[in-house]
C-alpha positions in Angstrom: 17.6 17.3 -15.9 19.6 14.6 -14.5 18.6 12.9 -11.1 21.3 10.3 -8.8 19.6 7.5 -7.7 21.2 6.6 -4.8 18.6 3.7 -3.1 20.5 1.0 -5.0 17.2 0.5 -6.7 18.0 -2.2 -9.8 15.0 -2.5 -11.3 11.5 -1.0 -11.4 8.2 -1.2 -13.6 5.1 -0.5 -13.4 2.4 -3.5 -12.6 -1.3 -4.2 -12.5 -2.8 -4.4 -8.8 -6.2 -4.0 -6.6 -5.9 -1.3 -4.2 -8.7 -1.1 -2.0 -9.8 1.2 1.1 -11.7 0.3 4.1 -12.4 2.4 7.1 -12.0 0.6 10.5 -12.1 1.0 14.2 -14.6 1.9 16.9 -13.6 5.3 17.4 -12.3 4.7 21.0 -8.8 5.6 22.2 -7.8 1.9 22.0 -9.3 1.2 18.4 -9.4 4.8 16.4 -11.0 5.3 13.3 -8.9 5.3 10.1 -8.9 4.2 6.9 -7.1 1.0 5.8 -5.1 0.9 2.3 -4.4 -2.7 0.9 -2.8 -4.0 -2.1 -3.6 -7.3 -3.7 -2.3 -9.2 -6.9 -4.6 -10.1 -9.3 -5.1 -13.8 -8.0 -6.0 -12.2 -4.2 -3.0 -12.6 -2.8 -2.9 -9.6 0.1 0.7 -7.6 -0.9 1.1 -5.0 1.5 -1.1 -3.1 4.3 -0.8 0.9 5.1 
């Protein structure tokens, strides 16, 4: 099975990170409740936020 890669992705491995999951908000239209997913290096550096 052959699959095109067509992102123009170079290069890709797989690394070691902390993933961690918080639930925030107050539950009010302005500030709903949902869960936070964050991504830190190993030294606790913040990487990315969904």
């Amino acid at each position: 099975m052959s699959k095109s890669n067509n992102s123009g992705c170079k290069q890709a491995e797989v690394v070691q990170v902390i993933k961690t999951r918080t639930i925030v908000g107050t539950g009010t239209e302005n500030d709903p409740v949902r869960e936070v997913v964050q991504y830190w290096d190993l030294d606790g550096k913040l990487i990315a936020e969904k």
